[in-house]
C-alpha positions in Angstrom: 134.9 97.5 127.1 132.6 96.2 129.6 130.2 92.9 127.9 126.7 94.0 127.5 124.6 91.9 126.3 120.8 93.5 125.5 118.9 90.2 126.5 115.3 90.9 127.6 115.6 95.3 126.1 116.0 93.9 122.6 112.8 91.8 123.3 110.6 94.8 124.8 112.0 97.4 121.8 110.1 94.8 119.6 106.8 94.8 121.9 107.0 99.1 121.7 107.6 99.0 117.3 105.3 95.7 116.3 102.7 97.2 118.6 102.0 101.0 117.2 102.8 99.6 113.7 99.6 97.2 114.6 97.6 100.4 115.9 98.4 102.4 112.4 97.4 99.3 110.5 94.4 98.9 112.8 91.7 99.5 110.2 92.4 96.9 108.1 92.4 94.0 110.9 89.7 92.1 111.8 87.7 92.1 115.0 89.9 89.6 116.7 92.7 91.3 116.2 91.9 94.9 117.6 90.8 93.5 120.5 94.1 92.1 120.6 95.7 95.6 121.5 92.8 97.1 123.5 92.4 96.9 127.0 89.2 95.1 128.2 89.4 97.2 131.3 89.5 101.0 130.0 89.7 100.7 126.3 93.5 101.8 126.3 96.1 100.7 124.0 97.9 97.7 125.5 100.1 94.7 124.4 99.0 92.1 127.7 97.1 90.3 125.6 99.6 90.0 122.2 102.2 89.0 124.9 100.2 86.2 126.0 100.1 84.7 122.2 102.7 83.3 120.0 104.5 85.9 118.1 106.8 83.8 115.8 108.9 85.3 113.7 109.4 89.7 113.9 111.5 92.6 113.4 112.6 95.2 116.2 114.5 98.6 115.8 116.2 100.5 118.2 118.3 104.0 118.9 121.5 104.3 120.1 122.1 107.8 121.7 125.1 107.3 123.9 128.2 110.3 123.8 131.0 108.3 123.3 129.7 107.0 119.8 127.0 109.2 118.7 123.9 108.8 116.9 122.8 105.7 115.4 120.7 102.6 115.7 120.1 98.8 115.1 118.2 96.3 114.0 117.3 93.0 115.0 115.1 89.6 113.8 113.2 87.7 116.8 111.8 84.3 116.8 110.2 83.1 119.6 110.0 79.9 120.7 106.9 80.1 122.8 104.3 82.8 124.6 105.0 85.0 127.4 102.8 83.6 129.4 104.1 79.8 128.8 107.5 81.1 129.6 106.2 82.5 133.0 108.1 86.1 132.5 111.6 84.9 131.0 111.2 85.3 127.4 112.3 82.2 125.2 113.7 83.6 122.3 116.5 83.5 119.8 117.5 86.6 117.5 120.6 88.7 115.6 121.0 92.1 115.8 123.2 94.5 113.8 123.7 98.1 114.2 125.9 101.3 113.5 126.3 104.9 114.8 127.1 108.5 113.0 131.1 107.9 113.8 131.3 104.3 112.1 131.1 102.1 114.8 128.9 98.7 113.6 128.1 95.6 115.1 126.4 91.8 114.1 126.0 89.5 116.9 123.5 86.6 116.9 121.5 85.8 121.0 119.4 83.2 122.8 117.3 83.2 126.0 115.6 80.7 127.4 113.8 79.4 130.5 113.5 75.0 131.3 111.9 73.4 134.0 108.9 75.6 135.1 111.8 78.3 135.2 114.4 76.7 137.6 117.1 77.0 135.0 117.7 80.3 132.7 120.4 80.4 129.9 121.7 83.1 128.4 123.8 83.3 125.5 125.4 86.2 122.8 127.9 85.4 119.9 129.1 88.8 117.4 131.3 90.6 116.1 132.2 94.8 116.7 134.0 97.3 115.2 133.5 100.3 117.8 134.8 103.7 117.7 134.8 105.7 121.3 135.9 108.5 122.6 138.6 107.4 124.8 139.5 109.2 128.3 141.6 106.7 129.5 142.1 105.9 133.4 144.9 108.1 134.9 147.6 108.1 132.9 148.1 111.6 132.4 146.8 114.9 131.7 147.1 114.5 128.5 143.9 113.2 127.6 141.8 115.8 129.5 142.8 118.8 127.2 142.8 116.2 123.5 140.6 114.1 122.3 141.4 110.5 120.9 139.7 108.0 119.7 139.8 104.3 120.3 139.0 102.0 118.5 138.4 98.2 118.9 137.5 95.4 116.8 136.2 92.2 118.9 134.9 88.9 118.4 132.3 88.4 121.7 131.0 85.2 123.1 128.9 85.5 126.3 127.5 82.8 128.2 125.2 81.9 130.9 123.4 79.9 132.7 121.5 80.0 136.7 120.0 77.2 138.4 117.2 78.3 141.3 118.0 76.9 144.5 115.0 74.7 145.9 111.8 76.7 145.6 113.6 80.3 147.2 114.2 83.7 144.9 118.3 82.5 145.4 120.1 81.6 141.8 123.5 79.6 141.8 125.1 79.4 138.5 128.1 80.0 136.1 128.9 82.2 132.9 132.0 82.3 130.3 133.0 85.3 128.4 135.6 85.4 125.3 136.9 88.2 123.7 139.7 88.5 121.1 139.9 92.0 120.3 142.2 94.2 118.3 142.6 98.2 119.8 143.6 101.3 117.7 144.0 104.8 119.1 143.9 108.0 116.9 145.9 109.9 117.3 148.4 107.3 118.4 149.6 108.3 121.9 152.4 105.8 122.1 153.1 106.2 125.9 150.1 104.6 127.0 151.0 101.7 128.1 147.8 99.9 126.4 147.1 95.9 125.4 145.8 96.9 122.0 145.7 93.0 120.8 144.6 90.5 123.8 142.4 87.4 124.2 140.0 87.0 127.2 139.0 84.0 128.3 137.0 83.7 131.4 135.2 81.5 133.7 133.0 82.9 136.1 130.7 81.8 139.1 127.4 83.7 140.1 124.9 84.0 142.8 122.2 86.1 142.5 119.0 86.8 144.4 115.8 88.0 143.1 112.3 88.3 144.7 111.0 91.8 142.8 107.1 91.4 141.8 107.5 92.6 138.7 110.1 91.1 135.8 110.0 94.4 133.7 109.0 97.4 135.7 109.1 96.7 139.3 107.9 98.3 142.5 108.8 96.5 145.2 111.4 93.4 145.9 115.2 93.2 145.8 117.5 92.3 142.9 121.2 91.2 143.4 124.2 89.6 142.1 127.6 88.7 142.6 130.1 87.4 139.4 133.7 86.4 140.4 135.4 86.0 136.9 139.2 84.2 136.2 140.8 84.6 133.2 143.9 82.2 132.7 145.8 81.1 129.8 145.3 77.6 130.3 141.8 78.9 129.1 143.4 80.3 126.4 143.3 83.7 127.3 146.8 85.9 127.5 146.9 87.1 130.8 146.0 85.6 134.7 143.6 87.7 136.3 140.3 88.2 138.0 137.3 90.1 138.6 134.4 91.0 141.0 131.2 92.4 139.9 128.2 92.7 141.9 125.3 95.1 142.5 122.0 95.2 144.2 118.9 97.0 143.4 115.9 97.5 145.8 112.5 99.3 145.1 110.5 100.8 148.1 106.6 101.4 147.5 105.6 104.8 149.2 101.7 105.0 147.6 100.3 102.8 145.1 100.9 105.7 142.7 104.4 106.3 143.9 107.7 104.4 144.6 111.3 104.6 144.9 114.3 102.8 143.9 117.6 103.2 144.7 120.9 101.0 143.4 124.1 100.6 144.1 127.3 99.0 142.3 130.6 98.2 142.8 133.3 96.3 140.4 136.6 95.5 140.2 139.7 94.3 138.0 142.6 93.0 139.7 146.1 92.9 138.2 146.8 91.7 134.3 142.9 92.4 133.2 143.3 94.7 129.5 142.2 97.8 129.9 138.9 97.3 128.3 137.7 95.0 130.8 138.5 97.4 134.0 135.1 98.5 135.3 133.9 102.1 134.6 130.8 104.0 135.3 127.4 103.5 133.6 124.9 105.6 134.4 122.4 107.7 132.3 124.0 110.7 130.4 127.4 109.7 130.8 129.7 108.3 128.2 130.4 104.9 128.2 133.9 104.5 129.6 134.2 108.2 130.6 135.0 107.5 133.5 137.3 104.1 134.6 139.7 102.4 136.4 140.3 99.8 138.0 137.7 99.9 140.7 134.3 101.5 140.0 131.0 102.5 142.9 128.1 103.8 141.4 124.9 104.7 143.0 121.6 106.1 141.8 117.9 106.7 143.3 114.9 106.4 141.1 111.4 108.8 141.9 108.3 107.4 140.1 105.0 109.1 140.7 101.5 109.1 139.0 100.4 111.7 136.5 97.0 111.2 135.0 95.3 107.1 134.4 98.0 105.2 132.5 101.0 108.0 132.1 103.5 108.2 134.8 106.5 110.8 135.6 110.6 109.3 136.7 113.5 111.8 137.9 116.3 109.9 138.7 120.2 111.3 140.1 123.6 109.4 140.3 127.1 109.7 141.2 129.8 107.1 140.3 133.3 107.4 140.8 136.5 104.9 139.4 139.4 105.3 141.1 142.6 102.7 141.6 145.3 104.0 139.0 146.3 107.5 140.5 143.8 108.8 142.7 141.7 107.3 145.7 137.9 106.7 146.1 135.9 110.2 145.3 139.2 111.8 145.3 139.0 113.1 141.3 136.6 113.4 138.6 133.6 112.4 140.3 130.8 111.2 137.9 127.5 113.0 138.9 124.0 112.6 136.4 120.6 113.2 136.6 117.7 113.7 134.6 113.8 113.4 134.2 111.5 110.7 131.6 107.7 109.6 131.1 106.5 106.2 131.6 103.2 104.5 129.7 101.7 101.2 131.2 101.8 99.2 128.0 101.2 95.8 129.2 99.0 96.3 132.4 98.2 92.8 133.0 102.0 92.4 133.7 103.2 95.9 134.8 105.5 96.8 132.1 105.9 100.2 131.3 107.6 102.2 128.7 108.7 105.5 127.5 111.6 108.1 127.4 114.3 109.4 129.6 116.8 113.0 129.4 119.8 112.8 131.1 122.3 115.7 131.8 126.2 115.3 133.1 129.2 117.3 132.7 129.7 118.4 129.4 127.1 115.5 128.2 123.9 115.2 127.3 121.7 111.8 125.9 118.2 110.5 125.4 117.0 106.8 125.7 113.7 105.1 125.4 113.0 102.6 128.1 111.0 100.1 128.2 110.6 97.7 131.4 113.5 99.3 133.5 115.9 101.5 133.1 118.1 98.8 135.6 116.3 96.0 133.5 118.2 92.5 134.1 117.8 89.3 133.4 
């Protein structure tokens, strides 16, 4: 199971619901209030200016559409702790979420985010609990697994944090994050010669740089965006196992017109020897199941198109390949991972670029829909 924490989505899923429930209660607002939602340029619908206030206390709802668990969605209660605009693009905010899908997987988790110091220092921090069912391909043991299909579960107590420090007044980030996880696997059927650590305790300690100088927090069109995490796990942390890992990927987004622009990514993880399976890196792109394909090294790459199609709505195709390799085969030797797909975009908040609306995705044998709002690579 790779550690995912929804951060700065969960806040923009709010901005998309609290938003069009404000439009279909809009006659029985005051003055104040619809201008609030409307543009002062074109008279368009548009949350700049509601970003720009204090929100307080709100709901947000969400979809999850991924193969691997199904339908389903979640829920989650926002407070925030100041504007947008006073917390100069990183939202300061504290929530829980909780959530299921059609096959029984559920989740409760609890999350804070927050910028100090004019933004020199970000924290980032997730605490839940999960009880996720997936449809398990494993990561070349056998054949055995491409012809049935099992079902793994896992049941895991999560604690993620993180915190960056900005180096001097550059776009460069130096900081460090700890991730926990005491889980407890099932696989049904039981296939009792995989050779599996279905009860384990992760603790790690990890160091990151990153480097960031994109002009856009949510839906960006130009700039770079790149990290590198080294995690250890050792059990005089209190974990079960000695081992590492290496995560790192870099985004950059290329404007060809002012009404078009390109962005292409690239990714590449690895889990050395004694990480559980669930922590070995696997491919995650759009329309593929999560953990379809993994091993213990993972490359993905995919290239974004975004072009113009009449005053506030915008087209996206996007394609990517992804292979993990490491167990029994070699890099783009088996089982490639290739997706692609097309999506809309609106500008909802045109005072600071952020965008929103729906993607389709297609891979082999899979098929999935998400609504995006900011980027589909969004990061904190």
């Amino acid at each position: 199971m790779k550690i995912v924490f929804f951060k700065s989505t969960l806040f923009l899923f709010f901005l998309l619901f609290f938003s069009h429930q404000m439009v279909a209660d809009e006659k029985s607002k005051d003055d104040h209030t619809k201008k609030i939602f409307k543009d002062s340029l074109d008279g368009a619908f548009d949350v700049s200016d509601f970003l720009a206030t204090k929100t307080g206390f709100l709901a947000v709802p969400g979809i999850v559409t991924n193969p691997a668990v199904g339908y389903g969605g979640y829920a989650t209660a926002l407070f925030f702790h100041s504007s947008f605009a006073e917390s100069q693009g990183f939202p300061t905010m504290t929530g829980v979420i909780g959530g299921g899908t059609e096959n029984s997987s559920w989740m409760l988790g609890a999350y804070h985010l927050q910028s100090f110091f004019e933004d020199r220092f970000r924290l980032t921090s997730f605490f839940g609990y999960g009880d996720v069912n997936l449809r398990f391909f494993g990561r070349g043991y056998t054949d055995f697994l491409k012809n049935h299909e099992v079902m793994l579960g896992m049941d895991a107590w999560v604690l993620f944090v993180d915190g960056s420090y900005r180096i001097n007044n550059t776009n460069f980030f130096v900081g460090g994050r700890y991730v926990f996880v005491n889980n407890d696997s099932r696989l049904s059927p039981n296939v009792s010669f995989l050779d599996l650590d279905f009860k384990s305790t992760v603790s790690e300690i990890g160091l990151v740089v990153s480097y960031d100088s994109r002009n856009n927090f949510f839906s960006p069109s130009k700039g770079i965006k790149g990290e590198v995490n080294y995690q250890y796990s050792g059990t005089w942390l209190g974990a079960d196992n000695n081992y590492s890992r290496l995560y790192s990927y870099l985004f950059g987004y290329i404007p060809i017109t002012k009404k078009q622009s390109l962005g292409i990514r690239g990714e590449y993880d690895v889990a050395f020897s004694g990480a559980p399976f669930y922590m070995e890196p696997f491919v995650n792109l759009r329309g593929v199941a999560i953990m379809r394909y993994q091993d213990k090294q993972m490359f993905e790459a995919e290239a974004e198109y975004q072009f113009s199609l009449y005053k506030r709505w915008s087209g996206v195709t996007f394609v990517g390949v992804g292979d993990a390799w490491g167990t029994g085969s070699s890099f783009f030797e088996d089982d490639v991972a290739v997706s692609g797909g097309f999506g809309f975009r609106y500008l909802l908040a045109r005072k600071f670029g952020m965008k929103t609306g729906i993607d389709f995705a297609w891979s082999k044998d899979t098929f999935a829909f998400s609504i995006v709002i900011g980027s589909a690579w969004l990061r904190n």
